[in-house]
C-alpha positions, 0 to 999 in steps of 0.5 A: 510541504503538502503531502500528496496522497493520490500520488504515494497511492497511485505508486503502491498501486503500480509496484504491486500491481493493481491486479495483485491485489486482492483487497486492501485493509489498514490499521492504525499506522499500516496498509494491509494488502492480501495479495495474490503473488507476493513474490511479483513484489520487490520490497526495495521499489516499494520503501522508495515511494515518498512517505513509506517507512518500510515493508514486511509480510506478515500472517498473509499480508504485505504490509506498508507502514505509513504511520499517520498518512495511512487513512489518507493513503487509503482513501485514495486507493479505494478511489482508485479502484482497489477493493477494501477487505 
């Protein structure tokens, strides 16, 4: 099955909420967000979306792990219109 990159993106968007985000960064498994109201964010909406493995805030960050579809992820929200770090 083909994953679809422009949807999982355009989902993380809408339950964080594009004007949330300040910018975006990633590293080898997760995307790494700076956002401006961590508390808008409900966790359990976010690990729903199809290919996330899980959430945590950490060191100013919320962080979506995605393992190996991170780039691709990326990319896409970049696309999208979310500023990169």
């Amino acid at each position: 099955m083909e994953v679809n990159y422009k949807k999982i993106a355009e989902e993380i968007i809408s339950k964080v909420g594009k004007d949330n985000i300040e910018s975006l960064s990633y590293c080898a498994t997760r995307l790494r967000l700076i956002v401006k109201n961590r508390e808008q964010i409900k966790d359990a909406e976010v690990e729903k979306i199809e290919g996330v493995v899980g959430v945590f805030y950490n060191s100013g960050q919320y962080q979506i792990v995605l393992g190996k579809n991170v780039m691709p992820v990326y990319d896409e929200m970049v696309t999208l219109g979310v500023r990169p770090l």
